[in-house]
N, C-alpha and C positions, 0 to 999 in steps of 0.2 A: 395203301401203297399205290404209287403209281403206276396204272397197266397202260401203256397208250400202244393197242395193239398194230401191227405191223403186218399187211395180208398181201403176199407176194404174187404180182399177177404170175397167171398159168402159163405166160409165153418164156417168161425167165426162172421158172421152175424148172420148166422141158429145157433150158438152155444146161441150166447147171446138172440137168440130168444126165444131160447129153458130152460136157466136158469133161466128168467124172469126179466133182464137186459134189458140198453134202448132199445126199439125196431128202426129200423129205421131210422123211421119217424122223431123218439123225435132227432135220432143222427145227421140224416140230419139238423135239424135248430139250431143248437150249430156249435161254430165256437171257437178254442183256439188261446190264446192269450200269445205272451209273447215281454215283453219291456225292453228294455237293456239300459243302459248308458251310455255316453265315454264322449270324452274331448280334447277341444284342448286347448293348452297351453296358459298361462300365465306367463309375465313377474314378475320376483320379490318373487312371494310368492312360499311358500315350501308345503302348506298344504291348498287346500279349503275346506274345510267341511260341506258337506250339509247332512241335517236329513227329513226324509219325512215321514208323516204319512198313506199314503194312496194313492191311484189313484182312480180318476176316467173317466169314459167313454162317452158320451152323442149318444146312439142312434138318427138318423134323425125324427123316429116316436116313440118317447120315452122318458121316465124321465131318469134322467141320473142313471147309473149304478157302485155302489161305491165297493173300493173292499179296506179296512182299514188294517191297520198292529200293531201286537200287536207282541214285542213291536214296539216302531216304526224305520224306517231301515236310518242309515247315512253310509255315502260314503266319501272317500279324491277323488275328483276328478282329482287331481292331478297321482294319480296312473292309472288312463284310460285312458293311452296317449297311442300314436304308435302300434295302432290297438286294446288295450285292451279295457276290457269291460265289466259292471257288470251287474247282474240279476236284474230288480227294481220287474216284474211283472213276474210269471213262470208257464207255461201250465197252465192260468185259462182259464176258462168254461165262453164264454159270451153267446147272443142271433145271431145267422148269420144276416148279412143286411149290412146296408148301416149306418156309422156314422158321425159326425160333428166333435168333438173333444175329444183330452186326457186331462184330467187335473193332474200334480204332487203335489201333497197337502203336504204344508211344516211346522215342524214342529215349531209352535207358539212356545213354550218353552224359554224364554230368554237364548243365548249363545247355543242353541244347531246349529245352524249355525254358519260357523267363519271361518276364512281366518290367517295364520302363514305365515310370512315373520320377514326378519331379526330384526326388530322393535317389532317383540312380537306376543302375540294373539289378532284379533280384530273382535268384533262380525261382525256378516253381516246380515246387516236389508233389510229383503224383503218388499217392500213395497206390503199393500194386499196379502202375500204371505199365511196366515193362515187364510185368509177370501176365496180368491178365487185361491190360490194355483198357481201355473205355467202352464198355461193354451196355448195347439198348437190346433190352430182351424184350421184344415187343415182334409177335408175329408179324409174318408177310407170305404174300404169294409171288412167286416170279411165274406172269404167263407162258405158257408154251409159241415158241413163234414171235413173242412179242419181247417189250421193254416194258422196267419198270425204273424209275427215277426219284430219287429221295433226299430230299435235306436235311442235316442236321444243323441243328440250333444248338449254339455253346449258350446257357443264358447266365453271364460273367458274373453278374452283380449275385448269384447264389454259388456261385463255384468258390471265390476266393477266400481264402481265410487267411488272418496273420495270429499263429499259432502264440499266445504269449510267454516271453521266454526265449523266443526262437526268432526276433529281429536281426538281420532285414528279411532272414529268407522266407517265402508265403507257402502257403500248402493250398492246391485246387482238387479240389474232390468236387470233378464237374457233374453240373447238374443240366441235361440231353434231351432234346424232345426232339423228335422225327417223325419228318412231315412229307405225306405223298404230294409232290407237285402239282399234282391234277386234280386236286381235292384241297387248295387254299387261295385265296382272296390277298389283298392288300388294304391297308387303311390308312389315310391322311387326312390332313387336315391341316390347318393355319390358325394362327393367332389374329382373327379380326378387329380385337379393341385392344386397347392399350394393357399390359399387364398391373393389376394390384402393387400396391408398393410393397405388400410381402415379396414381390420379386425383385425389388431391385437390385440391380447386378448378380442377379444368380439366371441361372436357365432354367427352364420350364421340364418340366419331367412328365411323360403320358403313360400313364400306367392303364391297361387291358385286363380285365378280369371277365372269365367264362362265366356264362350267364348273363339274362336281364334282372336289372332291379339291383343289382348289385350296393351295398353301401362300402365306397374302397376303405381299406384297413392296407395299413405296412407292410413291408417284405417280410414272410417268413420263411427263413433257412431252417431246414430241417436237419442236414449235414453238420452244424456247430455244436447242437446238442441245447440251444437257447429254448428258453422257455416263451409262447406267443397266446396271448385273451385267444386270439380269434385265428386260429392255422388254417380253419377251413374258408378265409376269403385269402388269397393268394393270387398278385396277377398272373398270370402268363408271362407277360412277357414288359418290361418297358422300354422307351425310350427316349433318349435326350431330342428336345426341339433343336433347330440351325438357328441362327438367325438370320434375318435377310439382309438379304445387297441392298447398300443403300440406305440404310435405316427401313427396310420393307419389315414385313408381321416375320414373327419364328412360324416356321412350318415344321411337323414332324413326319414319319413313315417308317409303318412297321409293315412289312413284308411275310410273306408263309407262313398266316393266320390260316388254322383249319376252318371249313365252312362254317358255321353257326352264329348264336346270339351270344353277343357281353354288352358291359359295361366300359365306357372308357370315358375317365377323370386328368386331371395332371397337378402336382403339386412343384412348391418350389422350394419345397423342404427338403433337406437329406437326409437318407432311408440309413438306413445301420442293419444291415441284415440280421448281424449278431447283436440287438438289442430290441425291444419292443418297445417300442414310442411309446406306445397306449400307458404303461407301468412307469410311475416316479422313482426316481428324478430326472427321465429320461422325457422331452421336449417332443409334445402328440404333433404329429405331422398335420400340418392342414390343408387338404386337398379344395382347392382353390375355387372350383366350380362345381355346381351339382352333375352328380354322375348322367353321359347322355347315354341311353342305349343302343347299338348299331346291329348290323345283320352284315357277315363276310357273306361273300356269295363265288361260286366259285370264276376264277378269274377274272376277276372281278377290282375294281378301287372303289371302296367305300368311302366316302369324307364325312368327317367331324370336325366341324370348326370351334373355336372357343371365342 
C-alpha cells in the first residue's frame, strides 16, 4: 500500500500546540487516506457507468469504519483508461494500524448502474452489490502521521456477463485488483512496422501476463463458471492500442502495473471471456508476435514496441 510519509517540522508542531489544535500524540495515531479509480478496457461498449454510495474500511481490531456520500458519486469508467484516474475517497482522516479490507458500496437505486454500447442503454445488476458492496479483502497498513494512496482497477472485460435468457439486461460481478501507488510502473509502447493483415480493420489488443517466459493463452473468467486448458496463464490486465494522428503507428498504455517481470504480446483476435478459444469449435486466438519480456520499475515507463 502506499505509505508516502509525512514528517511535520518541529516549529509547526509547537505552533498547533500552542493554538490548542491536535497535539501529537492525537496526530501521530491518524493516518490519511485517499482511493482512486481507473479502468481497463472493454470490448464493445461506449459508456459503463457505476454510482456508489459510500466506502467502507474494516480495521484488523475494529468495527468497520464507514465514510457515506451525499449525494451519491457515479463515474463512466470508460474515461479512466491510459493512465487516468478518478478521486472515489480524498484526504480522509482514518485510525493508523493495520486493516483487512475496503469495501465500494454501490448504489441500490434501479438503473443508477448501466453499461452503453451500440444496442442501447442496459442496466447492470450487481449481484449483493447494495447489500455488501464490492468488497477487496486484501490487507493494508495506514501509517501513523502519514498517508496512504491506492487504486483500484475495475478489469471490465472479466466483470461482464450477459446472463442467457436475461437479454438486454448484463450482470457484473467485478473482478478488482488494488494497487499501492508508490509501488507501480507504467508501460508503453507503439506499433513500429506496419500491422499483419490478420489485422486489418480491427485494433491491436496488448495483453500483460505476470512473469517472464510467459507463452500468452486467452482470457480466463472464473466468475462465468466457463471451463479454460490453461487458467493458470491469465493476463493482468489488457489494452486496446489508439491509433495515430495522421495515419501515425497505434500506441498503447497501461498504467498502475505493480513492480516486477511479465510478459507482454498483442493480438487482433477477439477474446470471449466466457469461451476458451483453445477448445473447438471455437477460433484459437493468434497472438501476433512472440511474447517480449519487460521489467515495471517503480515510477517508472517502460516501453515495448512491436
Amino acid at each position: 500500500m502506499r505509505m508516502r510519509y509525512v514528517i511535520p517540522a518541529a516549529a509547526l508542531t509547537a505552533l498547533l500546540g500552542g493554538c490548542g489544535g491536535e497535539d501529537s500524540a492525537s496526530t501521530q495515531s491518524s493516518s490519511t487516506l485517499n482511493l482512486s479509480l481507473t479502468d481497463a478496457p472493454v470490448t464493445g461498449a461506449t459508456k459503463v457507468w457505476l454510482q456508489f454510495t459510500g466506502v467502507e474500511v474494516k480495521p484488523v481490531n475494529g468495527s468497520a469504519q464507514s465514510f457515506p456520500f451525499s449525494p451519491a458519486k457515479g463515474f463512466d469508467l470508460l474515461t479512466l483508461q491510459n493512465g487516468n484516474s478518478a478521486t472515489l475517497l480524498g484526504d480522509t482522516s482514518v485510525p493508523a494500524g493495520e486493516y483487512e479490507w475496503i469495501r465500494l458500496m454501490v448504489d441500490p437505486a434501479a438503473g443508477s448502474s448501466y453499461l452503453v454500447d451500440a444496442n442501447g442503454q442496459h442496466p447492470l445488476r450487481i449481484p449483493s452489490g447494495s447489500e455488501s458492496g464490492l468488497k477487496l479483502i486484501r490487507g493494508f497498513t495506514m501509517p501513523a502521521g502519514g498517508r496512504a494512496d491506492f487504486t483500484v482497477d475495475f478489469v471490465l472485460h472479466k466483470s461482464i456477463i450477459a446472463p442467457p435468457g436475461q437479454a438486454p439486461n448484463l450482470l457484473m460481478k467485478p473482478v478488482l485488483r488494488i494497487v499501492d501507488n508508490i509501488q507501480v510502473g507504467t508501460l508503453a509502447g507503439s506499433f513500429t512496422t506496419a500491422l499483419p493483415a490478420a489485422c486489418t480493420g480491427k485494433v491491436p489488443v496488448v495483453y500483460l501476463y505476470q512473469g517472464g517466459g510467459i507463452v500468452p493463452d486467452d482470457i480466463y473468467n472464473p466468475i462465468d463458471g466457463s471451463a479454460d486448458t490453461n487458467p493458470a496463464v491469465d493476463p493482468l490486465v489488457t489494452a486496446n492500442a489508439t491509433a495515430g494522428v495522421s495515419g501515425g503507428p497505434y500506441t498503447y498504455r497501461i498504467a498502475f502495473v505493480p513492480v516486477g517481470t511479465y510478459t507482454v504480446s498483442f493480438t487482433c483476435d477477439a477474446d470471449d471471456p466466457a469461451v476458451d478459444e483453445n477448445v473447438p469449435p471455437a477460433v484459437p486466438i493468434n497472438f501476433v508476435t512472440y511474447p517480449q519480456p519487460v521489467t515495471i520499475a517503480v515510477g517508472q515507463t517502460t516501453t515495448a514496441n512491436f
